[in-house]
C-alpha positions in Angstrom: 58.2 90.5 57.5 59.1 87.2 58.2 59.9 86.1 54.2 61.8 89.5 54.3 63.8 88.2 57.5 64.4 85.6 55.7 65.7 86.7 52.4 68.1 88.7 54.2 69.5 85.7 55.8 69.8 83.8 52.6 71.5 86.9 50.7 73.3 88.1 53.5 76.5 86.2 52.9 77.0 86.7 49.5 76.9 90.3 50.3 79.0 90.1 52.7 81.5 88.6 50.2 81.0 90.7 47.4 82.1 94.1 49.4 85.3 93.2 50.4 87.3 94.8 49.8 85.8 97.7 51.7 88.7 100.0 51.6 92.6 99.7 50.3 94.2 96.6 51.5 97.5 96.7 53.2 100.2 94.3 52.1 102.9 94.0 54.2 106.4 92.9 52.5 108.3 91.7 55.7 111.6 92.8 53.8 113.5 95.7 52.4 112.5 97.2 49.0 113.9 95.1 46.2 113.7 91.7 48.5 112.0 88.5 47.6 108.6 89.2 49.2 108.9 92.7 48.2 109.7 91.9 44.3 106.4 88.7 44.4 104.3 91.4 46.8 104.0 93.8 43.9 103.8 91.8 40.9 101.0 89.8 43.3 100.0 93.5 44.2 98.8 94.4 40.8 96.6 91.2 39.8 94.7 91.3 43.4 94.3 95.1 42.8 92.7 94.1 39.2 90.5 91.6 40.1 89.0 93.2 43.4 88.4 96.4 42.1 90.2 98.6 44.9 94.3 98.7 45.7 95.7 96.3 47.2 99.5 98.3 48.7 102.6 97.0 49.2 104.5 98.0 52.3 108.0 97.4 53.1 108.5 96.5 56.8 111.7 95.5 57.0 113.6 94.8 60.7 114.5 91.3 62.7 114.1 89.5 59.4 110.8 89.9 59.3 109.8 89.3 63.3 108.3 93.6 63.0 105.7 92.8 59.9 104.4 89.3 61.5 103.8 91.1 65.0 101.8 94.3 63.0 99.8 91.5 61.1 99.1 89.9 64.9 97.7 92.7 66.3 95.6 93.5 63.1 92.0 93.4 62.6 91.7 90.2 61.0 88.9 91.5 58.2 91.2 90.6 55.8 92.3 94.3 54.8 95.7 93.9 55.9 98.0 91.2 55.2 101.3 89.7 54.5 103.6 88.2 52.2 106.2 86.4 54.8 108.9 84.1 53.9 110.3 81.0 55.9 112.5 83.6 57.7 109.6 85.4 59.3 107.6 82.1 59.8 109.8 79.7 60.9 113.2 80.5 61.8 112.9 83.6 63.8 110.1 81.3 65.4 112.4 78.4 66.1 115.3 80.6 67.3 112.6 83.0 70.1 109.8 81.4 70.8 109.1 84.5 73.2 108.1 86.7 69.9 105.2 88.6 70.0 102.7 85.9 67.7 103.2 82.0 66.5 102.5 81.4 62.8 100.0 78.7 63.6 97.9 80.5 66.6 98.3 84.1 65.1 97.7 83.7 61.2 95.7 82.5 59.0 98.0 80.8 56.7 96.5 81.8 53.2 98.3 80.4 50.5 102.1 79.2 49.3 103.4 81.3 46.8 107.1 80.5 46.1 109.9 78.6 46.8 112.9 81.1 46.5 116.8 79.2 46.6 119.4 81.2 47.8 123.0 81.4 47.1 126.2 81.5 48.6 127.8 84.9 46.8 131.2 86.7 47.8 133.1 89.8 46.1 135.3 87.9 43.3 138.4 88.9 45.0 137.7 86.3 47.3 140.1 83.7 47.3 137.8 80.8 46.5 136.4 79.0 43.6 134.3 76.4 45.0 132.3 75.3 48.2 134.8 73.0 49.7 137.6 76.5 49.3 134.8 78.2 51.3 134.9 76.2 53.8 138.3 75.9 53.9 139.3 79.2 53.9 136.9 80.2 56.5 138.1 77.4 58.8 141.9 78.7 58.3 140.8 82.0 59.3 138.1 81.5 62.6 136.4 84.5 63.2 137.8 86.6 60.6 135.8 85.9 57.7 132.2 87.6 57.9 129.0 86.7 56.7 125.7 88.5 55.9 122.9 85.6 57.3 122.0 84.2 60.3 123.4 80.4 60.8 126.4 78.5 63.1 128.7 76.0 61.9 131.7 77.7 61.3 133.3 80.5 63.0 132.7 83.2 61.4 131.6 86.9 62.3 127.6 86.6 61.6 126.4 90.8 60.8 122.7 91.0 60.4 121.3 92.9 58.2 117.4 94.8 57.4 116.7 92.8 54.0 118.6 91.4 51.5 119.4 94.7 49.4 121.5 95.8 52.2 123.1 92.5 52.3 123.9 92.4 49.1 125.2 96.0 49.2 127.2 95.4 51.8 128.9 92.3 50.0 129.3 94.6 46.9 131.4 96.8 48.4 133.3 94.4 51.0 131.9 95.2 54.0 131.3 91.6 55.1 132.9 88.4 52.5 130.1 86.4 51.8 126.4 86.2 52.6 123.1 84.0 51.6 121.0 85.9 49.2 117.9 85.0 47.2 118.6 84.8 43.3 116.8 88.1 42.4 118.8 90.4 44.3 122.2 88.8 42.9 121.8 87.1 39.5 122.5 90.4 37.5 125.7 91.0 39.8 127.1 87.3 38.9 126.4 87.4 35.1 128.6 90.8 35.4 130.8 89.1 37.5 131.2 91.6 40.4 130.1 88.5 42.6 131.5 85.5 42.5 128.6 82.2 43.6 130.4 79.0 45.4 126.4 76.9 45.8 122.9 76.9 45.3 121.3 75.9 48.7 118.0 73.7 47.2 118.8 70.3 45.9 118.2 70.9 42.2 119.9 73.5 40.3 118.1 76.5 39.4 117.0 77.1 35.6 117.9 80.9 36.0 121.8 80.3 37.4 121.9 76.6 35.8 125.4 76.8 36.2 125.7 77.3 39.6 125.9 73.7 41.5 124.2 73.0 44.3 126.3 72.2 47.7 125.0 68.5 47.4 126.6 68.3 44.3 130.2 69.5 45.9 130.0 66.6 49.2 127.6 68.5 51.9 125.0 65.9 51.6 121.0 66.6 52.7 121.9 70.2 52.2 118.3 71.3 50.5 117.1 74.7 51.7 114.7 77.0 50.1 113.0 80.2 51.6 109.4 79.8 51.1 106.9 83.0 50.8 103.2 83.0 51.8 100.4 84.8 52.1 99.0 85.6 55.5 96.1 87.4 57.2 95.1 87.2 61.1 94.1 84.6 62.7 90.1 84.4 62.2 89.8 86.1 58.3 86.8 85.5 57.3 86.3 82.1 55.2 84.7 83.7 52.2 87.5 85.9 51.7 90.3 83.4 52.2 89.1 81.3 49.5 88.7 84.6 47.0 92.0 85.4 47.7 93.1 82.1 47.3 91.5 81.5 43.5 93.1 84.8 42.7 96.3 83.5 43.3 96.1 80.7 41.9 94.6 82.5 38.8 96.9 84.7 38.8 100.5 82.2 39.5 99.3 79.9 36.0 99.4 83.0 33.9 102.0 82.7 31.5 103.7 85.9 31.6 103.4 86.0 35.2 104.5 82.8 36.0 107.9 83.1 33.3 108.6 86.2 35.6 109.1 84.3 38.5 111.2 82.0 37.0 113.5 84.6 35.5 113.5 85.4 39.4 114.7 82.1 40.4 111.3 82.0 42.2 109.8 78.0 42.0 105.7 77.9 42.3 104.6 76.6 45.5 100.5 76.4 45.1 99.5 75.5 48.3 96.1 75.6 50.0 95.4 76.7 53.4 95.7 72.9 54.8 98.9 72.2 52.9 100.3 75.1 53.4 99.9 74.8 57.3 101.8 71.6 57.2 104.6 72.8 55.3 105.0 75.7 58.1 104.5 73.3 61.1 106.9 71.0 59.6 109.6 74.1 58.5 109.2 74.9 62.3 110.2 71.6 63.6 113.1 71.3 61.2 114.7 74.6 62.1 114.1 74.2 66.0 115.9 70.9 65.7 118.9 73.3 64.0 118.9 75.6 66.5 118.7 72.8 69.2 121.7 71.1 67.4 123.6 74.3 67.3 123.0 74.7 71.0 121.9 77.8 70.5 120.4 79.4 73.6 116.9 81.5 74.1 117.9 84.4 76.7 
C-alpha cells in the first residue's frame, strides 16, 4: 500500500498537468469584435485549441474599455479554464484613472504572458482640414471644445465621446460623428490606403512597417511621445504553475511561426514575448507611468 501511496504521489502531478484542459476554455477579448485583442484572441484562439486538444473560445466583452472582462476574469475560478487577452487599456490605464475598480492587475491576475505591442494612430475623416500633427493641434486649439475625439486623454479641449471598442470608434469617425480618434492600425489601415481617413501620427517612437509612411508625432516636434497598447494573456490570480508554463511554451511556439508571426505584422502588431516575471514589470511600470498622467492632468477620482 505504501509503494502504491507512493507512486500516486510521484505521478500525481503530471496527471494533473496532462488533463487540462478539462472542458472548453473561455477567452475573454476585453474589446468589441474586430478590435486588437479580438483580431490576436482568435488567431491565438486556434493554435491553443490545436495543441491542447479541446476549444479554446473567444468572447467579446466589450464595455469601460475593458474594466467589464478584467472584473469577470477576477471573480473566476482561477483553474485556468477561463482567461483573457487584455490590453494596456484594461491593465493600466483604467487602473491608473479608478483605483476603486473591482480587481488590480497585480493582486487579481496572474499575468501570463506579453503578446503584442499594438501602435495606434491619430486618424480623422479626410475632409478634415489638416495635413499634419502640428494643423491638429492647431486647429483644435482655434476651436476649444468643438472638435471631438473618440479616446480617452486631456490636453487639449476637446469634446472626449467614449466609445465600446475600437470598431465603433472607427465607425463613428467614418461617418463624422466625432473628428478624430486614436485607433490601433488593424481597424484603420484599409480605410487610409483608400483614403476615406486621413492619419496626422503614429503614437510609438519608430514608424510602423505596415503604415511606413505615416510619421511618428516625435518626428513632427512633440518630443518623448512613445505610446503603444500592449496585449497579454491573463488568468486569476493563483492558476496553477504547471499550466501557466504550458500556456506559456505554446505561445511562444506559436508567436515564431512564420505565417503567424507575418500576420501580425501585416496587423501593425510588434512581438512582445514576455514571461510571467517580465511581463509583471512591464504592467507595474505601465501603471506608474499612466498614474503620473492622470496625476499631471489633475484628473480627479470621484
Amino acid at each position: 500500500m505504501n509503494a502504491l501511496f507512493s507512486l500516486l504521489l510521484i505521478v500525481s502531478p503530471v496527471w494533473a498537468q496532462d488533463t487540462y484542459p478539462s472542458k472548453p476554455v473561455r477567452l475573454l477579448a476585453a474589446a468589441a469584435p474586430g478590435g486588437n485583442p479580438d483580431i490576436l484572441g482568435r488567431m491565438l484562439a486556434a493554435k491553443l485549441s490545436d495543441a491542447f486538444g479541446r476549444p479554446f473560445i473567444v468572447e467579446n466583452v466589450p464595455g469601460a474599455g475593458g474594466v467589464v472582462a478584467a472584473e469577470i476574469l477576477a471573480r473566476a475560478p482561477n483553474d485556468g479554464h477561463v482567461l483573457m487577452l487584455g490590453d494596456s487599456g484594461a491593465l493600466a490605464i483604467n487602473v491608473a484613472l479608478n483605483p476603486r475598480l473591482g480587481y488590480h492587475p497585480l493582486k487579481d491576475f496572474t499575468l501570463i504572458t506579453a503578446l503584442a505591442a499594438v501602435p495606434t494612430v491619430l486618424v480623422a475623416p479626410a475632409s478634415l482640414p489638416a495635413s499634419s500633427l502640428q494643423e491638429y493641434v492647431a486647429l483644435a486649439k482655434s476651436k476649444p471644445g468643438q472638435l471631438s475625439y473618440g479616446s480617452a486623454g486631456s490636453g487639449l479641449d476637446m469634446l472626449h465621446v467614449p466609445y465600446k471598442g475600437g470598431s465603433a470608434l472607427v465607425a463613428a469617425v467614418l461617418t463624422g460623428e466625432v473628428q478624430s480618434g486614436w485607433s490601433g492600425i488593424p481597424n484603420v489601415a484599409g480605410h487610409i490606403r483608400s483614403g476615406k481617413l486621413k492619419v496626422f501620427a503614429i503614437s510609438t517612437a519608430r514608424r510602423s512597417s505596415s503604415l511606413p509612411d505615416v510619421p511618428t508625432a516625435i518626428e513632427q516636434g512633440f518630443p518623448d511621445f512613445d505610446i503603444a497598447t500592449v496585449i497579454g494573456l491573463q488568468a486569476p490570480l493563483g492558476a496553477p504553475r504547471e499550466v501557466v508554463t504550458r500556456l506559456q511554451a505554446v505561445v511562444a511556439k506559436a508567436l515564431r511561426e512564420r505565417e503567424f508571426a507575418e500576420r501580425m505584422a501585416n496587423l501593425g502588431m510588434e512581438l512582445r514575448e514576455d514571461g510571467t516575471e517580465s511581463y509583471g514589470r512591464f504592467v507595474k511600470e505601465d501603471l506608474e507611468r499612466y498614474a503620473a498622467a492622470v496625476k499631471a492632468a489633475g484628473i480627479r477620482h470621484d
